[in-house]
C-alpha positions as CSV (number, residue, x, y, z in Angstrom):
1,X,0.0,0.0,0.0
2,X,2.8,2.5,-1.3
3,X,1.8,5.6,-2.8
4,X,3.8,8.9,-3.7
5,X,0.3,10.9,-2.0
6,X,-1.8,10.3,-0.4
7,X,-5.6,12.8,-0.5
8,X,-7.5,12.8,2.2
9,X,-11.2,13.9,1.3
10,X,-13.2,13.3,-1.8
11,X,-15.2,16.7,-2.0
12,X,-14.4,19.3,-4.9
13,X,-11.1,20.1,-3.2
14,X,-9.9,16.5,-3.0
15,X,-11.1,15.8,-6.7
16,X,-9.6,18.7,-8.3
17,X,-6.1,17.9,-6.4
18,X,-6.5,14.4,-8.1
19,X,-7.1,15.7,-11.4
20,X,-4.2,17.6,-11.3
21,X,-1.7,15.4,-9.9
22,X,-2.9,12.4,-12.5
23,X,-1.1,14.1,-15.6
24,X,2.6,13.0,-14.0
25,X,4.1,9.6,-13.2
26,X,2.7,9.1,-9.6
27,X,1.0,6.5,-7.6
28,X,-1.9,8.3,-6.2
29,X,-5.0,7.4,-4.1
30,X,-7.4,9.5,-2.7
31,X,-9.2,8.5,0.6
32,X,-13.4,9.8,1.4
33,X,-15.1,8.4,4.9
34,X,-18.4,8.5,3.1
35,X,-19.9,6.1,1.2
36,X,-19.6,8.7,-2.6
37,X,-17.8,11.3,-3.5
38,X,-19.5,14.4,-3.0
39,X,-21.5,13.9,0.5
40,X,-19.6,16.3,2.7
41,X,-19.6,19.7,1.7
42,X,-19.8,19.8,-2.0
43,X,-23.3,18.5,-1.5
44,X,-24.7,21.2,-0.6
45,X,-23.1,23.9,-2.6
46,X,-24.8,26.2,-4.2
47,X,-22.8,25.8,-8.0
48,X,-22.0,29.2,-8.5
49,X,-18.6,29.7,-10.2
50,X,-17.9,33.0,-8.7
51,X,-15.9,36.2,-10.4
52,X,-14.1,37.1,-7.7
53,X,-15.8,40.8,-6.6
54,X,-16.3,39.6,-3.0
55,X,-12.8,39.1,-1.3
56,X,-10.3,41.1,-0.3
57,X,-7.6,41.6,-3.2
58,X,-4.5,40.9,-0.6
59,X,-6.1,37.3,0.1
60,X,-5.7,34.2,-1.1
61,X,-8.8,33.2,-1.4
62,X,-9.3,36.6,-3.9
63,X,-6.2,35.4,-5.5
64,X,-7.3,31.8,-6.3
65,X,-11.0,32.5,-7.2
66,X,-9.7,34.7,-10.4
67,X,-7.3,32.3,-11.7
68,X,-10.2,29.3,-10.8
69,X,-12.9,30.9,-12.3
70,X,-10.3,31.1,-15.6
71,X,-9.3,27.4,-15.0
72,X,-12.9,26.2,-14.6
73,X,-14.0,27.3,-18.3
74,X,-10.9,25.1,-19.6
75,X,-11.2,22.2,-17.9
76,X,-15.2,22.2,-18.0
77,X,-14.2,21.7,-21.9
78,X,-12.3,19.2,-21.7
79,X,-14.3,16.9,-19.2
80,X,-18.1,17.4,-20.7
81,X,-19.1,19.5,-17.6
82,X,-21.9,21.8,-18.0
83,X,-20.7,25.2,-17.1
84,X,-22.8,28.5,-17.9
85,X,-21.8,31.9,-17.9
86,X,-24.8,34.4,-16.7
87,X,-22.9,36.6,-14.9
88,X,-23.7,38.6,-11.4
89,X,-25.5,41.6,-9.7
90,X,-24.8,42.8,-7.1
91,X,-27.8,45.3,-6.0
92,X,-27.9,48.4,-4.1
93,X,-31.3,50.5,-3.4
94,X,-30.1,53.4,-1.5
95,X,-27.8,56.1,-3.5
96,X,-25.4,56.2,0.1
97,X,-24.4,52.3,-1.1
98,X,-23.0,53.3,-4.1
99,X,-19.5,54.3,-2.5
100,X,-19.8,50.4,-1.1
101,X,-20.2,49.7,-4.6
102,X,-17.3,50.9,-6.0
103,X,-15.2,49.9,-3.4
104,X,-16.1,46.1,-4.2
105,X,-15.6,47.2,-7.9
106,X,-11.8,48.7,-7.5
107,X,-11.1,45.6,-5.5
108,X,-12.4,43.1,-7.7
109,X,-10.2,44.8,-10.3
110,X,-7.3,45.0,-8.3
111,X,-7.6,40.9,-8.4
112,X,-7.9,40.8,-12.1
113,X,-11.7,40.5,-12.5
114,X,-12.9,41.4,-15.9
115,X,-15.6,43.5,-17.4
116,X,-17.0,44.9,-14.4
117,X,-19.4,48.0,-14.7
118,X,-21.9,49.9,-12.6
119,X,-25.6,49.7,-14.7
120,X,-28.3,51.6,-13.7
121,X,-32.0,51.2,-12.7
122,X,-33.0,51.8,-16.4
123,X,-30.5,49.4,-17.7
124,X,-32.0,46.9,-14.6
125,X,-35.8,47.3,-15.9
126,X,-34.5,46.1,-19.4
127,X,-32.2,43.1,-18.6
128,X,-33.5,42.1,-14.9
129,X,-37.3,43.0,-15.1
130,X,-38.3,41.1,-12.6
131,X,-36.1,42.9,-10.2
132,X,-37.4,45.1,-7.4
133,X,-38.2,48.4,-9.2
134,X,-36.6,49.8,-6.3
135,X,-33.0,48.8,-7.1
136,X,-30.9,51.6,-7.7
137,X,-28.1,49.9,-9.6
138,X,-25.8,47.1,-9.6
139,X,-22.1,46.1,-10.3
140,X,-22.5,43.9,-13.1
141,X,-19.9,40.8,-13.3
142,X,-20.6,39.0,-16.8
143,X,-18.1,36.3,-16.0
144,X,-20.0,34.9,-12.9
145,X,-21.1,31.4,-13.9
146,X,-22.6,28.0,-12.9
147,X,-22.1,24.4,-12.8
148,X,-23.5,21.5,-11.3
149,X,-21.3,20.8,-8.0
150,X,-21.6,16.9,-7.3
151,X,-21.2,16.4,-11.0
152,X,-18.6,18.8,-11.3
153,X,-16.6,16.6,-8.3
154,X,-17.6,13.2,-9.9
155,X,-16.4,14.3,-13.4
156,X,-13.4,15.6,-11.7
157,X,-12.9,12.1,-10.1
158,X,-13.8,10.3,-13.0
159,X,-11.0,11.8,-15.2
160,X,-8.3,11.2,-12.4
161,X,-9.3,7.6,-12.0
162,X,-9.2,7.0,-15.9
163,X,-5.8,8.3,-15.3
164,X,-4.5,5.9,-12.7
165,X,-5.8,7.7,-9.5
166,X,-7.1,5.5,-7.3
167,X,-10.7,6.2,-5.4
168,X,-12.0,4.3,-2.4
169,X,-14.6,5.3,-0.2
170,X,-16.2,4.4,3.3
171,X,-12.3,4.6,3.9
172,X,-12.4,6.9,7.1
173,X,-9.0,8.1,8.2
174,X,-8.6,7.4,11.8
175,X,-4.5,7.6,12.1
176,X,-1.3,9.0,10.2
177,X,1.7,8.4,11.9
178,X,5.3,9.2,11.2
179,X,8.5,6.5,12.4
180,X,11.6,8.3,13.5
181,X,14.0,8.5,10.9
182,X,11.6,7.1,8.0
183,X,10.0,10.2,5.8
184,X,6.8,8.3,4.8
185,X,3.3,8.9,6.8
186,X,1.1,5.6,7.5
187,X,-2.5,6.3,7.3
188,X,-4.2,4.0,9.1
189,X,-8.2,4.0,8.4
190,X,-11.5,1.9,10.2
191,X,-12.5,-1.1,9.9
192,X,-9.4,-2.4,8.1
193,X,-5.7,-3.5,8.8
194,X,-4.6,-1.7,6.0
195,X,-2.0,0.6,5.9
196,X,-1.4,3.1,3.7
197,X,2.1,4.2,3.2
198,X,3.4,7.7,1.4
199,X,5.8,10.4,1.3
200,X,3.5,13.2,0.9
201,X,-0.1,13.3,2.6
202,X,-2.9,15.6,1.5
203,X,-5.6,17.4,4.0
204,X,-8.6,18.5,2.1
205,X,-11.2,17.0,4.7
206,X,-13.3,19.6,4.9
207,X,-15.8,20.0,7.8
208,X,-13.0,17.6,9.5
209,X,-9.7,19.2,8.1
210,X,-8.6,20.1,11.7
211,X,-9.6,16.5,13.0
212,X,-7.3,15.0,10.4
213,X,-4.7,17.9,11.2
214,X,-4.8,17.3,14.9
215,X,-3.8,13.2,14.2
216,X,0.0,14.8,13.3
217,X,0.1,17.3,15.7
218,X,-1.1,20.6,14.1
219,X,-3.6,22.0,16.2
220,X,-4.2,25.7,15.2
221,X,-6.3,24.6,12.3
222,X,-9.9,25.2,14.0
223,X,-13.0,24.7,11.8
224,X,-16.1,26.3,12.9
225,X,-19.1,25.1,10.8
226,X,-21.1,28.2,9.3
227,X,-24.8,26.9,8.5
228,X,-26.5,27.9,5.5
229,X,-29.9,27.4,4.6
230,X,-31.2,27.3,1.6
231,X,-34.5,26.5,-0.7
232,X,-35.3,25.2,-3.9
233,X,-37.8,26.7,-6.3
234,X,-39.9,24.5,-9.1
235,X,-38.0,24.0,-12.6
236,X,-41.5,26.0,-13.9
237,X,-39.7,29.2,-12.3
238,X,-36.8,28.7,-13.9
239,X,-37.0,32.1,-16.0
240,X,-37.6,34.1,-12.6
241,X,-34.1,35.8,-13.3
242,X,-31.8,35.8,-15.6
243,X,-28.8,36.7,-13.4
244,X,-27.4,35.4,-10.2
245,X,-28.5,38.6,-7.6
246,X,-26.6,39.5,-4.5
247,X,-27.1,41.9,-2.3
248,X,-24.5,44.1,-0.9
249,X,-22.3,41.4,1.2
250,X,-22.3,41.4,5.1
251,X,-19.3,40.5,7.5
252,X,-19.8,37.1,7.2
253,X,-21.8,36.6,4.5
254,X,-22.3,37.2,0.7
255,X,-26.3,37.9,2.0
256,X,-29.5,36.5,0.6
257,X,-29.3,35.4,-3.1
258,X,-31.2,34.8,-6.3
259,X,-29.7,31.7,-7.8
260,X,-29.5,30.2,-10.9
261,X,-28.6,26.4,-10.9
262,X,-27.2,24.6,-14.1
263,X,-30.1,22.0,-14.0
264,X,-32.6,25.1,-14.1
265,X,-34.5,24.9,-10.6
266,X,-33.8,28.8,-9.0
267,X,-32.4,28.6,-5.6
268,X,-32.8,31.4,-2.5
269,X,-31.0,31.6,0.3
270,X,-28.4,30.7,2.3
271,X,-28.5,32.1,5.5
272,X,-25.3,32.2,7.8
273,X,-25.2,31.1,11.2
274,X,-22.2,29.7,13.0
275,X,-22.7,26.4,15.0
276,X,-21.0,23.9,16.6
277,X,-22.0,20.6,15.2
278,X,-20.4,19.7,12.3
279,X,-23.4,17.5,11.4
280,X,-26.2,19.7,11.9
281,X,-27.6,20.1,9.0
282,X,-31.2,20.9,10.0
283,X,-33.6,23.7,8.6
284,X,-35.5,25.8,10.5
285,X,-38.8,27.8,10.1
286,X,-37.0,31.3,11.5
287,X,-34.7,30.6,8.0
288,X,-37.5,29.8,6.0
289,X,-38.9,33.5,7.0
290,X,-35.7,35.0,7.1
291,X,-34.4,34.1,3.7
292,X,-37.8,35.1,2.2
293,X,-37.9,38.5,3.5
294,X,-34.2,39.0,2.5
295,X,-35.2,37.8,-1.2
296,X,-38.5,39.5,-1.8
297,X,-36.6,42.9,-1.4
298,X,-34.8,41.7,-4.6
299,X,-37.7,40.0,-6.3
300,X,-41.0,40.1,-5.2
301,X,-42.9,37.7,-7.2
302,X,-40.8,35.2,-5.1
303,X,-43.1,33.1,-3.1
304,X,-43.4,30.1,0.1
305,X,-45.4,28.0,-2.8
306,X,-43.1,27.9,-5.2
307,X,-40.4,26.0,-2.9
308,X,-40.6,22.2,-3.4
309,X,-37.3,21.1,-1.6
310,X,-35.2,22.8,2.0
311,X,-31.8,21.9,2.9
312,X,-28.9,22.9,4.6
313,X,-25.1,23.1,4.2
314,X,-22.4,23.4,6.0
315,X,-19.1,25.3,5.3
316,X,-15.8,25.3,6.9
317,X,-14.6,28.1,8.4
318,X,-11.3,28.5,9.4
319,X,-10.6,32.1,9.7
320,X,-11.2,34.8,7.0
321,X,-8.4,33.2,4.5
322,X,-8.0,29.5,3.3
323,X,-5.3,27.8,4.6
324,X,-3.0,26.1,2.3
325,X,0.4,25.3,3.2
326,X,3.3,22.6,3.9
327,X,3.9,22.0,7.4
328,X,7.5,22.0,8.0
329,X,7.1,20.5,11.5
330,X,5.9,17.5,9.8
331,X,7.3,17.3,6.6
332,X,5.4,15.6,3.8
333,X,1.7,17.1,5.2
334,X,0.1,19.6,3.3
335,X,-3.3,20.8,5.0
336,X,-6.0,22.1,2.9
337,X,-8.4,24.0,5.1
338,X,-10.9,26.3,5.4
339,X,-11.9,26.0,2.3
340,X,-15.4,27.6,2.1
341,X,-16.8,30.0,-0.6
342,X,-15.4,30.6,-3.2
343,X,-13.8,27.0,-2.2
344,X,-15.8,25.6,-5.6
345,X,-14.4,28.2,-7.9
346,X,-10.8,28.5,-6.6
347,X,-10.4,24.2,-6.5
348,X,-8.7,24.3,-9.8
349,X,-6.2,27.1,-8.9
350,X,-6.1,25.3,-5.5
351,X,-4.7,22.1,-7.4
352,X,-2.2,23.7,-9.2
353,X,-0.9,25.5,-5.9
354,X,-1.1,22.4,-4.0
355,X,1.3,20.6,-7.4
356,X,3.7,23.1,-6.8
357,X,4.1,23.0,-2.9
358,X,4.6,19.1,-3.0
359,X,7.5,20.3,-6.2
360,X,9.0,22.9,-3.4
361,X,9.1,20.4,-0.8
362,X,10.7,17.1,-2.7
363,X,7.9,15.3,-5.1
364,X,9.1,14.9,-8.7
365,X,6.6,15.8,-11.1
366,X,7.7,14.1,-14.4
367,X,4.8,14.6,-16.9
368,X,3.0,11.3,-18.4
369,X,3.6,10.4,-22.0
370,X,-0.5,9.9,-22.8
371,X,-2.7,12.0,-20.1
372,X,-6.4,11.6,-21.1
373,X,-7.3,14.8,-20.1
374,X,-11.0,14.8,-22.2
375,X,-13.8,12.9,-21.1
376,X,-17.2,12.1,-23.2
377,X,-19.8,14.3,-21.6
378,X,-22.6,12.4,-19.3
379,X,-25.9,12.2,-21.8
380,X,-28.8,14.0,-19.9
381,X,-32.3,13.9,-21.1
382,X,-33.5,17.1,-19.4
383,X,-30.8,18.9,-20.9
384,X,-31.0,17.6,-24.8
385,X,-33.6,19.3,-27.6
386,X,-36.3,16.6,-28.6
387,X,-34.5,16.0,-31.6
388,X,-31.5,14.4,-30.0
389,X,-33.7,12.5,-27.4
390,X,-35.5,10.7,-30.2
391,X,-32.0,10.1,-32.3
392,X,-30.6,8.9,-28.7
393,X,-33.5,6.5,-28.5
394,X,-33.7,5.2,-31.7
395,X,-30.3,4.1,-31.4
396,X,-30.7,2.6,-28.0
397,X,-34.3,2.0,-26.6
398,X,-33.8,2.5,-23.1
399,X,-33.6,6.4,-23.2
400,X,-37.2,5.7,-23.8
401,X,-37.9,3.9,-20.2
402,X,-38.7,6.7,-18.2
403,X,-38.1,6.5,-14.7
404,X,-38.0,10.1,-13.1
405,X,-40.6,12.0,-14.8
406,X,-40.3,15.3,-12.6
407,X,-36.8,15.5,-14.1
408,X,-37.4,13.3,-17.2
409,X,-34.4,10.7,-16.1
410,X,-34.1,7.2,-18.2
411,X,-33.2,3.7,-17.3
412,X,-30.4,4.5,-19.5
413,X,-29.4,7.2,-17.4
414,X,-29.6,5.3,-14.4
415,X,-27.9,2.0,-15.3
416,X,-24.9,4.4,-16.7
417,X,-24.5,6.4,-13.2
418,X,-24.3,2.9,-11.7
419,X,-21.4,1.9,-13.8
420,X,-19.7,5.2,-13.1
421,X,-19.6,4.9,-9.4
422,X,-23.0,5.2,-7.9
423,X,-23.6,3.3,-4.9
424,X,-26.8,4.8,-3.0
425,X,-29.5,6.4,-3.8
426,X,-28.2,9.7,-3.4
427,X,-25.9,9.1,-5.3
428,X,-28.3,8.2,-8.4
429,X,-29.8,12.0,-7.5
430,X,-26.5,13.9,-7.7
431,X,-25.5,12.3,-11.0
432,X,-29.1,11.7,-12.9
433,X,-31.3,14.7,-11.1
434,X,-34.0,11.5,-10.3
435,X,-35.6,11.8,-7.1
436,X,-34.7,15.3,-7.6
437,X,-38.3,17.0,-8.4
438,X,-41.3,18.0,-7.2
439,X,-42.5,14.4,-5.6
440,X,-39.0,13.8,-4.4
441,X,-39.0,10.6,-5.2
442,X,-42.4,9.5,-4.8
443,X,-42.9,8.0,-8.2
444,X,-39.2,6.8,-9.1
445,X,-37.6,5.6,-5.7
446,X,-38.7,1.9,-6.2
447,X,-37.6,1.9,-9.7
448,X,-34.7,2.7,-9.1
449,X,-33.7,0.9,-6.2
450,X,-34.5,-2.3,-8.6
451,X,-32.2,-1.2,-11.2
452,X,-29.6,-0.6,-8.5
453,X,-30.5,-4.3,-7.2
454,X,-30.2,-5.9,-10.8
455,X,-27.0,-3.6,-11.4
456,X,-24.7,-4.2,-8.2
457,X,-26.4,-7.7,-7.6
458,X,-27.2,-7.3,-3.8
459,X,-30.8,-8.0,-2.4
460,X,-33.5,-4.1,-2.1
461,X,-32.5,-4.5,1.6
462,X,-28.6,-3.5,1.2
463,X,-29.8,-0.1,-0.8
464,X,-29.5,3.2,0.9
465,X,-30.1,6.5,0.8
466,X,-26.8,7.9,1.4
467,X,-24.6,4.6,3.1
468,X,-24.8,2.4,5.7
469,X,-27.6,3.5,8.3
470,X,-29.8,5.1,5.8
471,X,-31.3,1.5,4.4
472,X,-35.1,2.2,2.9
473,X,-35.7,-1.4,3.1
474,X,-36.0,-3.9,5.7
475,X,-37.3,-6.7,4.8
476,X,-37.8,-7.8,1.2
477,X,-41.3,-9.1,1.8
478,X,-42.8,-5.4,1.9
């Protein structure tokens, strides 16, 4: 169980390192607790590939969010990921918040940001005209864009293992240890004998970045989960903006947003409230109310019924800046913390910085020969013209078996998420979008849970909804 590294955490962070690292000569694996990729917090992200106006232009999370907001566009080429570029607004409706405004402006240029202009309430009534008549004017970002976050990680992790990475998951990391004398760190995870050996360990755990950091020693890594709350709005409100609308940021917060998502369901919220459990992941009826009042103030015709799903993330806060750096104290273990937003935007600029510490401190990177960097993009139903649906199932029948209709998902689509990695019903959601509509499941679950039975050849009862402890069935006779 030799490796050259060793990543620790399979979230966009993790998946982006891999990627990176799996165009040179190395024997790489990449460790996740759950039972998929994806489950921590990438689940809950809210997609948005950010321009980079919100950060300070001395940090490196400012820094990073530029350059990964460049790298995102590239590499979303070359692995069949389906970005979107419908840029920001950041609204004011009070002529004193202008000066705010252009402060965020000069810094986001500062950083590098492109195309940034102030538009006014006229030019707001033409291109926003749902917007709150109210607004004053925004700072317009056109290169703000979206992508679908689980997909983007399992794409990601796809590409790396087609390139000799190695995945495993329900591999929770429970030790790392260091002999006197002997460079390499042995990882040591439950429920196996296993050990896994390496010179150079990665830390991009997340939620649990300063539990893994505290196993070798480094204890001023302290993550402090910051809730967010947010609510999904039926696909038949999909045209409700045609921007992603901010308000003017807090403190803590980017503030209440309008969002577009790639699969075309708006999203409002989050909210942002700092809590202790790092599984909490609860929604409340004081958010509810709270993001709706926030939102309404940018567009009114936003309403309770047009919700049809609430959830919660959670994202790890580790000070105002991410923390990414060797630690010379142990040598060989690079932490990755803090990484909240714009964590999903800066992961690509984030792999490249992490390739280059582990080049400073030792690791040869000696380019491969062949590096498969393109991948065929996943076929989706929802998102094909009628046309190619009927071409797609002419040439293969079982496009026509639909399972999801909420989100129009096929057997097709189903069986080929299996095959990619899908293990739990969850899982199935993230990459196909079934289970993801109005009924939540309510028509499809049982479908699909006897496709996944046929598939991985294990009786309904072993099917869950997100690993072991979340089994829908338990006994076969119901």
């Amino acid at each position: 169980m030799n490796y050259d590294v060793i990543i620790i955490g399979g979230g966009v962070t993790g998946a982006a390192i891999a990627r990176e690292l799996s165009r040179y000569r190395l024997k790489i694996v990449l460790l996740e607790k759950e039972a998929e990729l994806a489950f921590g917090v990438s689940k809950s992200n809210s997609g948005i590939i950010h321009p980079g106006t919100q950060n300070p232009p001395d940090s490196l999370k400012g820094k990073l969010c530029v350059a990964g907001n460049i790298l995102t566009r590239q590499l979303a080429k070359e692995l069949g990921v389906d970005f979107k570029e419908v840029g920001e607004l950041i609204v004011i409706f009070k002529e004193e918040e202008f000066s705010r405004l252009l402060e965020i402006k000069a810094d986001a240029e500062k950083l590098g940001v492109p195309g940034l202009r102030i538009v006014d309430r006229e030019w707001l009534k033409l291109h926003e005209p749902t917007l709150n008549p109210e607004a004053h004017a925004a700072l317009y970002a056109p290169t703000a864009g979206i992508i679908s976050p689980y997909r983007w990680v399992y794409d990601l992790a796809e590409n790396a293992r087609r390139n000799g990475v190695k995945v495993l998951t329900s591999h929770k990391v429970i030790s790392i240890s260091q002999e006197h004398g002997n460079p390499r760190l042995n990882v040591a995870v439950s429920g196996s004998t296993k050990i896994f050996q390496s010179r150079f360990v990665i830390n991009a755990a997340g939620l649990y970045a300063d539990v893994i950091a505290r196993l070798v020693g480094v204890t001023d890594i302290v993550i402090k989960p910051r809730k967010g709350e947010e609510f999904l709005l039926d696909k038949k409100r999909e045209g409700l903006s045609k921007h992603l609308l901010f308000p003017l940021p807090t403190p803590t917060s980017k503030g209440t947003l309008v969002i577009i998502t790639s699969d075309g369901n708006p999203m409002i919220g989050p909210t942002a409230t700092d809590i202790d459990d790092k599984e909490d992941r609860s929604t409340s009826d004081e958010g509810l109310a709270g993001v709706l009042e926030n939102v309404k103030k940018l567009l009114p015709a936003i309403s309770e019924n047009d919700i049809i799903a609430y959830f919660a993330g959670l994202r790890p806060v580790a000070g105002k800046d991410f923390i990414i750096r060797h630690e010379e104290k142990v040598p060989g273990f690079i932490n990755v913390a803090g990484i909240q937003s714009p964590g999903l935007t800066a992961a690509p600029a984030i792999a490249l910085m992490v390739a280059d510490l582990l080049k400073k401190n030792g690791l040869k990177l000696r380019r491969k020969i062949f590096f498969r960097k393109n991948r065929r993009p996943t076929v989706h139903l929802f998102s094909l013209p009628l046309e190619k649906i009927t071409r797609l199932i002419k040439r293969d029948p079982s496009y026509g078996d639909i399972v999801c209709r909420c989100e129009m998902v096929s057997a097709k689509e189903v069986r080929e998420a299996i095959k990619r990695g899908a293990r739990t019903l969850d899982g199935i959601k993230f990459r196909t979008r079934a289970q993801a509509g109005r009924c939540h499941g309510g028509f499809c679950t049982t479908r699909i849970m006897k496709i996944m039975a046929e598939e991985l050849g294990v009786p309904l009862t072993e099917i869950t909804k997100r690993g072991p402890g979340s089994e829908v069935v338990k006994d076969e006779r119901a």
